[in-house]
C-alpha positions as CSV (number, residue, x, y, z in Angstrom):
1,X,154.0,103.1,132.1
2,X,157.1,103.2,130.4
3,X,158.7,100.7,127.7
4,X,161.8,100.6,126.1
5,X,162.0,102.0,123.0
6,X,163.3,98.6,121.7
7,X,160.2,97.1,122.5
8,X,158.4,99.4,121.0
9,X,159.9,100.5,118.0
10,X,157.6,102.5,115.9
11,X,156.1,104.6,118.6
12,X,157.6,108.6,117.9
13,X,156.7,111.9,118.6
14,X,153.3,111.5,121.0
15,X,154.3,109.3,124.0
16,X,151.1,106.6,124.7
17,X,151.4,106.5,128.7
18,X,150.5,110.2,127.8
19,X,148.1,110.0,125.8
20,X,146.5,106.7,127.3
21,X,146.4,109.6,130.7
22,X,144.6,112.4,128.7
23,X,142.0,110.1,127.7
24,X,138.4,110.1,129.1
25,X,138.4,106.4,131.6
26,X,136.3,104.5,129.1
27,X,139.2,105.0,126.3
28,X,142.3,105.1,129.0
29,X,140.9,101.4,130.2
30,X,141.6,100.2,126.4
31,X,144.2,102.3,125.3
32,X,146.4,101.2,128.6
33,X,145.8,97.6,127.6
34,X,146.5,97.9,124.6
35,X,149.5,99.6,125.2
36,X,150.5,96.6,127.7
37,X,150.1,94.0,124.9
38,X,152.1,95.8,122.3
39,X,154.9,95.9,125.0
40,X,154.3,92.2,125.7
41,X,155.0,91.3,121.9
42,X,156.4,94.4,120.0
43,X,156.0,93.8,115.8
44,X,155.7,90.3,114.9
45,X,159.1,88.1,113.5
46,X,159.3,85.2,111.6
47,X,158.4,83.0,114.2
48,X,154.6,84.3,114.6
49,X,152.6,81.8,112.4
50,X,150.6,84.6,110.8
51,X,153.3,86.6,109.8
52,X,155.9,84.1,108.8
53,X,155.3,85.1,105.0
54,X,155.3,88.8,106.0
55,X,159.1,90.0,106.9
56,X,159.0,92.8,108.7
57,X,162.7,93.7,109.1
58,X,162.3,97.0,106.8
59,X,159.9,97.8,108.6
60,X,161.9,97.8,112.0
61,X,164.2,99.9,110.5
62,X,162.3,103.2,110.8
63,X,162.2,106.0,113.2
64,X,159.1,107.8,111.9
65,X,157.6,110.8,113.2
66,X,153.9,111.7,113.5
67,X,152.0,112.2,110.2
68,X,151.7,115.9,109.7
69,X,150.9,118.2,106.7
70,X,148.3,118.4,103.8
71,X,148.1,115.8,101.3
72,X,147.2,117.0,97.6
73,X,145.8,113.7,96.5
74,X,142.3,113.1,94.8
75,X,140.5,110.0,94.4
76,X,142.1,107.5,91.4
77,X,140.1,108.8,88.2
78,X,137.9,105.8,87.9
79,X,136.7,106.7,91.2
80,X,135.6,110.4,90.3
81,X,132.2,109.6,88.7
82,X,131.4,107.7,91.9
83,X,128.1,109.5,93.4
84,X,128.4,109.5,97.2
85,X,129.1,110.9,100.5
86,X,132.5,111.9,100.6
87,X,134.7,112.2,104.0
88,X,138.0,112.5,104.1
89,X,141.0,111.4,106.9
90,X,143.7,112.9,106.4
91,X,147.4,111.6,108.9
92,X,144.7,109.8,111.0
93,X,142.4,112.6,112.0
94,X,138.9,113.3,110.3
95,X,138.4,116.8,108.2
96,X,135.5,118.8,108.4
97,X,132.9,116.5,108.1
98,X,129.9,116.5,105.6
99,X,126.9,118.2,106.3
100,X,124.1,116.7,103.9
101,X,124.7,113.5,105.0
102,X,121.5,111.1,103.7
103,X,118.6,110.7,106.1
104,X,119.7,107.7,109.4
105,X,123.2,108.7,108.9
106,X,125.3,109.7,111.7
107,X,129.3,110.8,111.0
108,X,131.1,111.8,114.8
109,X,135.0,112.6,114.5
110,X,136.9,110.7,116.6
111,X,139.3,113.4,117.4
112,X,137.7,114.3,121.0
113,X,136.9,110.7,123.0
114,X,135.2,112.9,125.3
115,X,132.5,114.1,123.3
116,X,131.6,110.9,121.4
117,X,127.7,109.5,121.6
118,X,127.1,106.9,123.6
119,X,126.9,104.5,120.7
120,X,130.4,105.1,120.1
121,X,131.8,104.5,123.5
122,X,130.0,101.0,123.8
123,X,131.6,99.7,120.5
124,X,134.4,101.3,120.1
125,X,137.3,98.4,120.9
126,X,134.7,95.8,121.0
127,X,134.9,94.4,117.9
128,X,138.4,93.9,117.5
129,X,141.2,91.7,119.2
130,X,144.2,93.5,120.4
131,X,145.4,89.5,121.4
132,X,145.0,88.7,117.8
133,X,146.7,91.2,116.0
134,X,149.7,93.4,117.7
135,X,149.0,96.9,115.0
136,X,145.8,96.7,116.0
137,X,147.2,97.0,119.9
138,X,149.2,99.5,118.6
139,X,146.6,101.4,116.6
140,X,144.1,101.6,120.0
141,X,147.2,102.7,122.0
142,X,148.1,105.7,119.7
143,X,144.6,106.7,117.6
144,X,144.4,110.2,117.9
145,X,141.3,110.9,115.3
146,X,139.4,109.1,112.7
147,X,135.4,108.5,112.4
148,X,132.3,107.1,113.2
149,X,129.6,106.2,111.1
150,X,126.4,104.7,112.0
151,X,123.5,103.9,109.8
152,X,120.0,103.9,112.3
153,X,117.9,100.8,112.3
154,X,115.7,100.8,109.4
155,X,117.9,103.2,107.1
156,X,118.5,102.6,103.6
157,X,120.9,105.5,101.9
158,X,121.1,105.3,98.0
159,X,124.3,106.3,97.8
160,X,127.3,104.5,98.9
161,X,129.5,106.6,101.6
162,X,133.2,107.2,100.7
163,X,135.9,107.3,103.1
164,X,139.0,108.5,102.1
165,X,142.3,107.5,104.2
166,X,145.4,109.6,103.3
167,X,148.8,110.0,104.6
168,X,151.2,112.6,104.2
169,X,155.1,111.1,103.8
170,X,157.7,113.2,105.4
171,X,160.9,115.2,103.8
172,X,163.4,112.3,104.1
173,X,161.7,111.1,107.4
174,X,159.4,108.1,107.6
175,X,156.1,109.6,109.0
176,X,153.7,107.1,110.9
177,X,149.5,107.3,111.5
178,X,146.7,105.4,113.2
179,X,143.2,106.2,111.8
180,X,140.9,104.2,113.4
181,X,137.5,104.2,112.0
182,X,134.4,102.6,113.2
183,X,131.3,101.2,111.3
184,X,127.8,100.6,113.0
185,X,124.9,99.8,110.7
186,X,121.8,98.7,112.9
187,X,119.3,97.0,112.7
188,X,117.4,96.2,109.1
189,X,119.5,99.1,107.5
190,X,121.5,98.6,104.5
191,X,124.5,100.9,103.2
192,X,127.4,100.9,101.1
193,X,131.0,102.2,102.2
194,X,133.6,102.5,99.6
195,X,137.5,102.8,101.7
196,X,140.7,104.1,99.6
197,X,144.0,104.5,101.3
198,X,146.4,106.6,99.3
199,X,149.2,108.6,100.3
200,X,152.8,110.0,98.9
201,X,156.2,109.7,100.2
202,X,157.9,107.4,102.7
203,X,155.2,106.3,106.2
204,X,153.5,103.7,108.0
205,X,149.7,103.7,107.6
206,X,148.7,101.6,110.5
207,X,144.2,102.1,110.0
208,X,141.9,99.6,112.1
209,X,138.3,99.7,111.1
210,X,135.6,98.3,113.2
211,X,132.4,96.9,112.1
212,X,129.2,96.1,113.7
213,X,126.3,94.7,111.6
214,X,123.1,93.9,113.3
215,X,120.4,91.8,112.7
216,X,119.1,91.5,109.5
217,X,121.2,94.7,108.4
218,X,123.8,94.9,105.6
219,X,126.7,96.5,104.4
220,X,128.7,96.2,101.2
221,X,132.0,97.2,102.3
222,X,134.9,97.4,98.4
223,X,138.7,98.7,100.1
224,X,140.9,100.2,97.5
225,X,144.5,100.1,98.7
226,X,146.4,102.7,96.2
227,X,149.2,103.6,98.6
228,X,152.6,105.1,97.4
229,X,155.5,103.3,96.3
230,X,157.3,103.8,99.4
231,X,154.5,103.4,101.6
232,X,154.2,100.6,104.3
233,X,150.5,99.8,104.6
234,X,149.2,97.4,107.7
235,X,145.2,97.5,107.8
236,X,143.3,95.6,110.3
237,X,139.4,95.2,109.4
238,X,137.3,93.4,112.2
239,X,134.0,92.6,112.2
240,X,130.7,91.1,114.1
241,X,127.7,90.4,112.2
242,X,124.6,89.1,114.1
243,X,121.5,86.8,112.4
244,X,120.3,87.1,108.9
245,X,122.5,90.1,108.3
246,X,125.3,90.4,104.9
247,X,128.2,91.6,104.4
248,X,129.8,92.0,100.8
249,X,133.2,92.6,101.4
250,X,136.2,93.2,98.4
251,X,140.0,94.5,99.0
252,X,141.5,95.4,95.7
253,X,145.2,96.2,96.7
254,X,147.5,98.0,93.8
255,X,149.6,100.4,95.9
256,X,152.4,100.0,98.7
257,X,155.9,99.1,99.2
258,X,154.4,96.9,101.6
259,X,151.2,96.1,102.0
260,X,149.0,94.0,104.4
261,X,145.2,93.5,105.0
262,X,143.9,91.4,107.8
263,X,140.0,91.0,107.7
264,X,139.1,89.0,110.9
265,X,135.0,88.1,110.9
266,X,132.7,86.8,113.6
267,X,129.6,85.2,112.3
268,X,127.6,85.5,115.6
269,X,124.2,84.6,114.8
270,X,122.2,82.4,112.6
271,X,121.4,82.8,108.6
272,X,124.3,85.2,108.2
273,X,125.4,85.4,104.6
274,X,129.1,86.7,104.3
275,X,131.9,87.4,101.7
276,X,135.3,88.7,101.5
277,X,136.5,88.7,98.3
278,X,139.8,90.6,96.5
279,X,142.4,91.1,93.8
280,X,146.0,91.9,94.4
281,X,148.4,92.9,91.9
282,X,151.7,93.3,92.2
283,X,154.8,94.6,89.9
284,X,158.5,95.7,90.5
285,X,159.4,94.7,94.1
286,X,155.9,95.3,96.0
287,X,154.9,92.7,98.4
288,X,151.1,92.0,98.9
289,X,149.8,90.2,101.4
290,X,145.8,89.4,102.1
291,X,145.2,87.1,105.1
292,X,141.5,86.3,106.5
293,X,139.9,84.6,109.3
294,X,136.0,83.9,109.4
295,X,134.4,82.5,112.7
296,X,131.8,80.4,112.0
297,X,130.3,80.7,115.5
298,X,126.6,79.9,114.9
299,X,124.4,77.6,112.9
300,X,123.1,78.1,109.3
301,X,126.0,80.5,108.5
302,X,127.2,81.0,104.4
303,X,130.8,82.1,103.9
304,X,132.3,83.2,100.3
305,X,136.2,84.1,99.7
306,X,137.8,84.6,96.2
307,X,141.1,86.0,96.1
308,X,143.1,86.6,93.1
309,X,146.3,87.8,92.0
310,X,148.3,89.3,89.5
311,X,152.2,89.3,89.9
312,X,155.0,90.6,87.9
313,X,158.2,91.7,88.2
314,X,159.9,90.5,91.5
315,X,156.6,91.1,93.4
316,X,155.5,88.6,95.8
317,X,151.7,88.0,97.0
318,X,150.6,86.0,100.2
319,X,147.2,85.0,100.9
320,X,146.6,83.3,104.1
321,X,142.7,82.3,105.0
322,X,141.0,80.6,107.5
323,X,138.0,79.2,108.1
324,X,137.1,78.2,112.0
325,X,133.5,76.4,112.2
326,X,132.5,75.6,115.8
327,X,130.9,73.0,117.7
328,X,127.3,74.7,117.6
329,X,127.9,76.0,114.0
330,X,125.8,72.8,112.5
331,X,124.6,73.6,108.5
332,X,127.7,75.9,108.0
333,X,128.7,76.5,104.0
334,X,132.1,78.0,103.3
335,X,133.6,78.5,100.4
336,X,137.5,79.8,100.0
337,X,139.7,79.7,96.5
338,X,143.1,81.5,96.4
339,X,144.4,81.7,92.7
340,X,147.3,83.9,91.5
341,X,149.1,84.2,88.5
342,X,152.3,84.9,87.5
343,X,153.5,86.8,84.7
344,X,157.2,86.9,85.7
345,X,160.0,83.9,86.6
346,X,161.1,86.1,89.1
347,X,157.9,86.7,91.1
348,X,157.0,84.6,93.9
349,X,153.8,83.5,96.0
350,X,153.0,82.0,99.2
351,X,148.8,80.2,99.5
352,X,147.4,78.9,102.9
353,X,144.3,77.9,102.9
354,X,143.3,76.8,106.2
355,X,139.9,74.8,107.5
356,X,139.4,74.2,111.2
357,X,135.6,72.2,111.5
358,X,134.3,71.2,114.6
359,X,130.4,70.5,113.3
360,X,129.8,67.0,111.8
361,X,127.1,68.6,109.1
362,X,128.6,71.0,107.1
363,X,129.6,72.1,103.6
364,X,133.0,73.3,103.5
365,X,135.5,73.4,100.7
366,X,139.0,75.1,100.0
367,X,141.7,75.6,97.5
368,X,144.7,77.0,96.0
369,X,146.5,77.6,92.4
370,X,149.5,79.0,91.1
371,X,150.4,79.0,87.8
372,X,151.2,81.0,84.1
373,X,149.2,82.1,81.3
374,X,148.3,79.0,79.0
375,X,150.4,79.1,75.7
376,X,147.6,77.8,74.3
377,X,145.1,80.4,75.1
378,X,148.0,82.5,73.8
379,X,147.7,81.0,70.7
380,X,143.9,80.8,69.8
381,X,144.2,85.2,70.4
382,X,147.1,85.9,68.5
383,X,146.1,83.6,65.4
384,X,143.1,86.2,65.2
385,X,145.6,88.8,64.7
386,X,145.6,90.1,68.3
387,X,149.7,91.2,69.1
388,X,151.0,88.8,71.9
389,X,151.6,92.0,74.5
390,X,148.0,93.0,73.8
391,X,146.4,88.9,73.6
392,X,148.2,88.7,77.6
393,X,146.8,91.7,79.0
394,X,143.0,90.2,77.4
395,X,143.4,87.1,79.3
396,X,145.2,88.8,82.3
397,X,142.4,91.3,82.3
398,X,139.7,88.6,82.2
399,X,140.8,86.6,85.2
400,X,141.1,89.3,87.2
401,X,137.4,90.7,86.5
402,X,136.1,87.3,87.5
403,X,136.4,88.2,90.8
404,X,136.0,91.7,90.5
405,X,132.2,90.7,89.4
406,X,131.7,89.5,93.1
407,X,131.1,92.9,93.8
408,X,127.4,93.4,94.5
409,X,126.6,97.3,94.3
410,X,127.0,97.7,90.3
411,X,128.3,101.3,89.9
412,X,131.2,100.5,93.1
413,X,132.2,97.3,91.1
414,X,132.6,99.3,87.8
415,X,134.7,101.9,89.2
416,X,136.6,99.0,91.2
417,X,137.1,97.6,87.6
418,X,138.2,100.3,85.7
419,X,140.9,101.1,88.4
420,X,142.4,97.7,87.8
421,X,142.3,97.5,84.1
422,X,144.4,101.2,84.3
423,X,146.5,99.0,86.2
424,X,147.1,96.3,84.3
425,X,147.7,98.5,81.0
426,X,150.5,100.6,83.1
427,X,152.2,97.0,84.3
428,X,151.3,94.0,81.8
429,X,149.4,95.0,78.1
430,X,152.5,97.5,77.0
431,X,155.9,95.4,78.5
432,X,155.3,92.1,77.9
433,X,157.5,91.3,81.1
């Protein structure tokens, strides 16, 4: 298969008919689709609904090349006194992986489709829509490593499993990768998985994760998106949850040029408790952008989103969310509040909120706020002797941990915490912008 280059702009380097052809059949069968629909829509314009906040003209500009080369980054320093299971993926393919992984773990690199488990082969491209979302077409097309990680039924590891994504920016060249990882936690197990994407230098991270969470299993799932400053970041979470099980889901997003996460949930089964919360924050000239789709597929379901951000500068945040409940999704309860805050004239934000209810006996609510630190909250700090600079970054601080708190695995949501107050005494306590 061949398609112009103008169709497909952001392919370099490894060609995908190629690729799709040196693939074992179960993985050529997706890739080649997947390949086909990225040539049917190429990157998404301001006429695409979902993206019609989201310009992607910069974007189009590049010609990057194939992530290569080591990347000398640790983890952020709130992160350091995290205890866990550390992997790292590094320009899209998997390092060595760990060897005292807990007891029901299972960690398979991605880097040879041919020798994957079964388990892998039967989910693998399952879970999310290559119709829905064209990167993650293009992810599927182009993968070339990433990871695995299963949890058996019944397992219950203590401590959370961190997966670190980096990217290595190239010498004046825009460098592009796919990591594609994939989640399966069976069931009645119950793990944690902290994500962080970090990177240095001018790229495209492109990373689609996959989740599977069976019945009456959980996962608490916090994303840290810490990119570079001249990083692109477009992340593509998907997930399927099946009855009674939970998933506690948080994106903090700090880092990027450019930065989007789409979290896309299916809520296929009864009792299903779910939540996707997050924080973005935004300085200089960043643009954040959080949109989310829950499928509320099957009766008794419990939905939660809180997403809140922090803007100064001439950053711009856009939070787009949606809530679909179907005709057999009777007793449904969803919840979705989008609040940012801006602490500059110059910075800008787009909301959409978004209910879709086809059930007669539900609970559903949404909402939206924009708006500026109250002068009069200001006031009642500084008249204790608190300096102005220092009385903004105290409220600042404390309407950003309100959501942070949603967080349900206690040490992950200090860490998550202590990351964002560094960031908000680097962009708001000290400049009083």
């Amino acid at each position: 298969m061949t398609i112009d280059a103008n169709t497909l702009p952001l392919v370099a380097g490894d060609d995908p008919a190629a690729l799709a052809a040196a693939s074992p059949d179960w993985l050529a069968t997706l890739r080649r689709a997947a390949l086909a629909r990225y040539g049917q829509v190429g990157l998404p314009g301001p006429r695409t609904e979902a993206w019609k906040f989201t310009g992607l003209n910069a974007l189009k500009a590049l010609q990057p090349v194939p992530a290569a080369g080591a990347v000398d980054l640790g983890l952020p320093e709130a992160l350091k006194a995290l205890e866990c299971v550390s992997i790292r993926v590094v320009n899209g393919r998997a390092e060595a992986l760990p060897s005292d992984l807990p007891a029901g773990v299972e960690v398979v690199s991605l880097g040879d489709p041919a020798a994957v488990p079964d388990w892998v082969r039967v989910t693998l491209g399952g879970v999310v829509s290559i119709e829905a979302s064209p990167f993650a077409a293009l992810n599927t097309a182009q993968f070339t490593g990433g990871v695995a990680i299963r949890v058996a039924r019944g397992a219950m590891p203590e401590a959370p499993i961190l997966l670190s994504l980096l990217q290595a920016g190239g010498d004046g060249t825009a460098t592009i990768a796919h990591p594609r990882v994939l989640v399966v936690v069976e069931e009645g197990a119950s793990a944690d998985l902290v994500t962080v994407h970090q990177g240095g230098g001018g790229y495209l991270a492109n990373p689609v994760t996959e989740i599977t969470v069976a019945e009456g299993a959980r996962l608490g799932h916090a994303m840290l998106q810490a990119e570079g400053p001249e990083a692109f970041h477009v992340a593509t979470t998907a997930l399927r949850l099946a009855g009674r099980a939970t998933y506690d889901g948080f994106v903090l997003a700090t880092g990027g040029r450019l930065a989007r996460h789409e979290v896309r949930a299916e809520l296929d089964g009864e009792h299903i408790e779910y939540s996707i919360n997050g924080v973005y924050l935004g300085a200089g000239e960043q643009h954040h952008d959080i949109t989310t789709f829950i499928d509320h597929a099957r009766p008794h379901g419990t939905s939660h989103e809180m997403v809140k951000g922090v803007l100064t500068g001439r950053s711009r945040g856009v939070f787009q969310g949606k809530i679909l409940v179907r005709p057999d999704a009777q007793k449904t309860d969803g919840f979705q509040m989008n609040r940012a805050l801006l602490l500059s004239r110059d910075a800008e934000v787009d909301s959409k909120p978004e209910l879709e209810i086809y059930a007669d006996d539900v609970k559903c609510s949404h909402g939206a706020t924009v708006g500026e630190l109250e002068d009069e909250q200001l006031f009642y700090l500084m008249a204790r002797g608190i300096p102005r600079a220092r009385a903004r970054a105290m409220l600042v601080e404390a309407y950003v941990q309100e959501a942070i708190a949603l967080i349900g695995r206690a040490p992950v949501r200090d860490a998550f915490a202590a990351v964002a107050t560094a960031w908000l005494d680097r962009h708001v306590a000290g400049t009083g912008e």
